[in-house]
N, C-alpha and C positions, 0 to 999 in steps of 0.2 A: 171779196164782196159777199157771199155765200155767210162769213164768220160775221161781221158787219149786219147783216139783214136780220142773223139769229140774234146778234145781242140784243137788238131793235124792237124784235118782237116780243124779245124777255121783258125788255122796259116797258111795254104798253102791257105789259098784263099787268106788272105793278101800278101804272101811269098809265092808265086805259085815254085818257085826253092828253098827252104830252102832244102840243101841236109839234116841237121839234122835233119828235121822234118817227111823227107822222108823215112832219115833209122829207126827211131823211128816208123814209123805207119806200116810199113814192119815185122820188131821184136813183135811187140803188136797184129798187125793182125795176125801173123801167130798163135801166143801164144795161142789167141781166137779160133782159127779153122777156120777162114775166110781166107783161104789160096788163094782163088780168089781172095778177095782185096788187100792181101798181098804183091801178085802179078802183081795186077793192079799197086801198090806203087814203087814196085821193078822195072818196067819197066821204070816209068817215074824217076827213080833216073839214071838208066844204059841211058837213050837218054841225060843226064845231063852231064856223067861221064863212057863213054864207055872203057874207057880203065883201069880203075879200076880192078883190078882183081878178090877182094871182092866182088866189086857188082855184075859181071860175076859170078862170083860163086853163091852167093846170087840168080839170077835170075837163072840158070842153076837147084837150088837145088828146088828151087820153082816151075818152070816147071813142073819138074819131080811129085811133089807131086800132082798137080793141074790134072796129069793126070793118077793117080790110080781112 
């Protein structure tokens, strides 16, 4: 997961919008317990893609985790 997350974040410095890369490091950081980068990911996919429902969701369910 760890290898996975670093390539991810390689590809968004090249690909700073790749929504795929964005829902993928969202999915893997949650997975990991890094629910705050998770979320850091989720944000910048939802200023991409606000009207997405998924992602609204996705960011809403993250929130919430972020703040137990």
């Amino acid at each position: 997961t760890g290898a996975a997350i670093k390539t991810l974040q390689g590809n968004l410095t090249q690909h700073p919008y790749d929504r795929d890369s964005l829902a993928a490091l969202v999915s893997l950081c949650d997975q990991a317990g890094k629910s705050l980068e998770a979320l850091k990911y989720a944000q910048r996919l939802y200023e991409l893609d606000p009207e997405n429902p998924q992602v609204r969701q996705m960011l809403k369910t993250l929130n919430g985790q972020s703040r137990r």
